[in-house]
C-alpha positions in Angstrom: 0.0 0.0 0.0 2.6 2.7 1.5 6.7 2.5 0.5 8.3 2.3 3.8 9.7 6.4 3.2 6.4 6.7 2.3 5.0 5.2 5.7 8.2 6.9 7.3 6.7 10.7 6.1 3.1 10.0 6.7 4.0 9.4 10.4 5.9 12.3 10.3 3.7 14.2 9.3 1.0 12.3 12.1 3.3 13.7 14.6 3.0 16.7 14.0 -0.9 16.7 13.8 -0.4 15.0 17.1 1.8 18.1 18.5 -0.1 20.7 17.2 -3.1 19.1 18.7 -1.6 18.2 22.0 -0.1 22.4 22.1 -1.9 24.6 19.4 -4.9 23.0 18.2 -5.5 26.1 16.3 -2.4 25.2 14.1 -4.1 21.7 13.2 -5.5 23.4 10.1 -2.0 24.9 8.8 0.2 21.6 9.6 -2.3 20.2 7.3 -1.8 22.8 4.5 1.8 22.3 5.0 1.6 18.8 4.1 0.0 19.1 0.7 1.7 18.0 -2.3 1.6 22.0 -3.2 2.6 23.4 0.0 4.7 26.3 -1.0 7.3 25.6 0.8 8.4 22.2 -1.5 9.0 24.6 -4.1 11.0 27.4 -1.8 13.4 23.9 -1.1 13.0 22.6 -4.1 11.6 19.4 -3.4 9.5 18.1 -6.0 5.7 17.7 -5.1 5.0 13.9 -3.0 3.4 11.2 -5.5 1.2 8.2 -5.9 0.3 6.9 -2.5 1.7 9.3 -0.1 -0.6 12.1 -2.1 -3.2 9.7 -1.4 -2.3 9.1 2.8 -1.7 12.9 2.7 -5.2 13.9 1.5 -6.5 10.7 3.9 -5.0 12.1 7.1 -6.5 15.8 6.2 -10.0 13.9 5.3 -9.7 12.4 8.8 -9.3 15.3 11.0 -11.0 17.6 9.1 -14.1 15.2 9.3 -13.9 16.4 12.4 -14.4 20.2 12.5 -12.2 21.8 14.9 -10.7 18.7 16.5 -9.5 18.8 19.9 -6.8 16.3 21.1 -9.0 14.1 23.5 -12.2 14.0 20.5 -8.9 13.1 17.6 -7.7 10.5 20.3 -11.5 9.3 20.0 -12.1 9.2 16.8 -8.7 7.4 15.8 -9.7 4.8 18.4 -12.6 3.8 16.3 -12.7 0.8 14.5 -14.1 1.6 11.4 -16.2 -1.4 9.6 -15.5 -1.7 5.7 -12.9 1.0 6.2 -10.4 1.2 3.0 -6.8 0.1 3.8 -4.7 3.3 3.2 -7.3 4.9 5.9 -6.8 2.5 8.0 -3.1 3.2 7.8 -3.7 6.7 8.3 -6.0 6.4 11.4 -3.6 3.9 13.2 -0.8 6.3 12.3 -2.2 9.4 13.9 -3.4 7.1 16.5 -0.6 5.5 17.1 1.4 9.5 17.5 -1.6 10.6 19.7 -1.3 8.0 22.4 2.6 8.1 22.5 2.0 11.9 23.9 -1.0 11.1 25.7 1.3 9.7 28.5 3.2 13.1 28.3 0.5 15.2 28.9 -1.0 16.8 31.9 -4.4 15.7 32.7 -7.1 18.1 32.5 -8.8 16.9 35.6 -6.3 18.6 37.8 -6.9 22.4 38.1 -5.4 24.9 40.3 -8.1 25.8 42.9 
């Protein structure tokens, strides 16, 4: 389905949907710009646009958490815990990858129960 760079930049790319949504959920949006084939900063490096089925995991992982309006970190960490029936193989690639980023910081986050009072 994925190259293994391929799998290597879509989790990459995971973690930083992960980040942003652990520290700036606001960013989410523009760490999901950035990772389109057309992102303008490709060209500014001069890195040719991504192809065949890292476009496709790309535009999967933006489908995803976009489904999802203005995702917070606990509702992604939800969602991506989903089983999906008749889901399509590259999304399930996707959803296990952002997954997979979300828990790994789950453990490094502070919980929101605890307020100062």
């Amino acid at each position: 389905m994925l190259e293994r760079d391929d799998l290597t930049v879509l989790t990459g790319w995971a973690e930083a949907v992960a980040e942003a949504l652990a520290h700036d959920p606001e960013r989410t949006a523009a760490i999901l710009a950035d990772a389109g084939s057309d992102a303008p900063w490709r060209a500014a490096m001069g890195l040719a646009p991504p192809t065949g089925g890292l476009v496709d995991a790309m535009d999967a992982l933006r489908r995803f958490v976009l489904a999802n309006g203005a995702p917070t970190y606990d509702a992604m960490l939800s969602a991506a815990a989903q089983e999906v029936q008749d889901e399509e193989p590259l999304d399930r690639i996707v959803r296990r990858a952002l997954l997979s980023m979300l828990e790994e910081r789950q453990t490094r986050r502070p919980a929101h129960s605890e307020s100062h009072s």
